[in-house]
Steps between C-alpha positions, in 0.01 A plus 500: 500500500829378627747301283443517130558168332853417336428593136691818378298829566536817280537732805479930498773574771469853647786608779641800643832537309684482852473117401635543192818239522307245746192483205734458265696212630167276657356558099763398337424156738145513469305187307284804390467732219517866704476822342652800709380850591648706727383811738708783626622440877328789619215433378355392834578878629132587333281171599227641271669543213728180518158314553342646142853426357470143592108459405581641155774246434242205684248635204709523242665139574176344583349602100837448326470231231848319649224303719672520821406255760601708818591823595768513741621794732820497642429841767365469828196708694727817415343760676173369401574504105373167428193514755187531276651359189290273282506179282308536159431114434900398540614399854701772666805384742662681727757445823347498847786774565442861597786646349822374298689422845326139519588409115860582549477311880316213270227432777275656745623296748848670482349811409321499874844349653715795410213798475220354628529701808669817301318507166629893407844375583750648196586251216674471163603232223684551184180542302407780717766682471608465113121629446402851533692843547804317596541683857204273652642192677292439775146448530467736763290541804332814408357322183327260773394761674328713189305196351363473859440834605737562763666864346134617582562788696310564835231704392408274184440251800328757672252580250446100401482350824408761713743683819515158734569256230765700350662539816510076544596464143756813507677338793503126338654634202759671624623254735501261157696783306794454767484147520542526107765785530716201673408189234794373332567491099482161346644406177346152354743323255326311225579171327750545189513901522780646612435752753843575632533912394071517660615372813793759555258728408258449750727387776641888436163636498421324851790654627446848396155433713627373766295149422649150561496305160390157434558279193238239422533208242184481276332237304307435168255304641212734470615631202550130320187392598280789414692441139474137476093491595524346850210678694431346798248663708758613794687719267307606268169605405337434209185707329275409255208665263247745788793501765743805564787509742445586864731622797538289813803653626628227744782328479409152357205547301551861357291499191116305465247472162213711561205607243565726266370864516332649219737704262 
């Protein structure tokens, strides 16, 4: 499935809350009827529960009487949250993105341009910090570095990989945990939100690090199209009745249809 046809859709929109203001404004534009639901930001934190989160409200949305002619979701790989997920007889959409970086950014293609080659790299948007405890402004490294694995200490490795393979992977990681010790901050302004208090925020918090800070301009592409039903196949993928969401984990394709597991 790529581009649905130009007829208004009824459309189940489910984003992290982080997107809150961006959602907002590319619905209000939208030629289609959307009805919003939001998850916590931290959701992604616990893969396995975000992922049961999300199915329920796929379910739920998929046997609702409103009839709903897609189910969108505005969230990216996040930490694997979405891997596994399946449709129930309504297509399922979601952004070839691995986290919420590339829908601020708007594209992969600027997403690998300014972290393609430092993907843990430090970032924040108004959304991200005006959601949550209110003393979290930066997606920080060490999240990264959880969802993969890399706090594992040396004798997890040990006891997984056995004593040589923990020694290669023991010395990889910690020459990656300095290179990330020295990654700047970067604050990514959004279209119509102003941002101006966030970015003194963060600039401070870089400098109590010792980081350099960056300040990005984002874009609603991603977000507007998701909204206004433009699939195409290069962005985003598209699932249907028997297929479930699987990883990929590069940087263009991200996200492919597989066959669905039994429940």
């Amino acid at each position: 499935c790529t581009e649905m046809d130009n007829t208004e859709m009824v459309i189940k929109l489910i984003s992290c809350e982080v997107f809150t203001r961006e959602v907002c404004q590319c619905v209000a534009d939208s030629p289609n009827v959307i009805d919003l639901e939001f998850t916590p930001k931290d959701a992604h934190n616990k893969p396995d529960s975000l992922r049961e989160l999300l199915q329920e409200r796929i379910d739920a949305a998929s046997s609702s009487a409103r009839g709903y002619d897609a189910i969108a979701l505005c969230l990216g790989v996040c930490g694997t949250s979405t891997v596994g997920l399946k449709s129930r007889g309504i297509p399922v959409v979601m952004p070839r993105a691995h986290d919420c970086c590339t829908l601020y950014l708007g594209s992969k293609e600027r997403f690998k341009e300014h972290f393609g080659d430092r993907p843990s790299t430090g970032f924040s948007a108004v959304g991200y910090i005006e959601h949550g405890n209110g003393m979290d402004l930066v997606r920080e490294a060490d999240d990264v570095r959880r969802q993969m694995g890399m706090d594992a200490s040396y004798a997890d490795l040990v006891e997984k990989y056995g004593e040589e393979n923990a020694a290669y992977i023991w010395e990889t990681l910690s020459k990656t945990n300095e290179r990330l010790a020295s990654d700047p901050i970067v604050f990514i302004d959004m279209p119509g939100v102003d941002g101006t208090t966030h970015v003194k925020a963060c600039q401070a918090a870089a400098e109590s690090q010792g980081k350099p800070f960056e300040r990005l301009t984002g874009d609603l592409s991603f977000i507007r199209a998701l909204v206004s039903g433009e699939w195409n196949k290069e962005d985003f993928l598209v699932i249907t009745e028997g297929e479930e969401i699987g990883g990929v984990y590069d940087l263009d394709e991200v996200v492919t249809a597989v066959t669905a597991t039994p429940d």
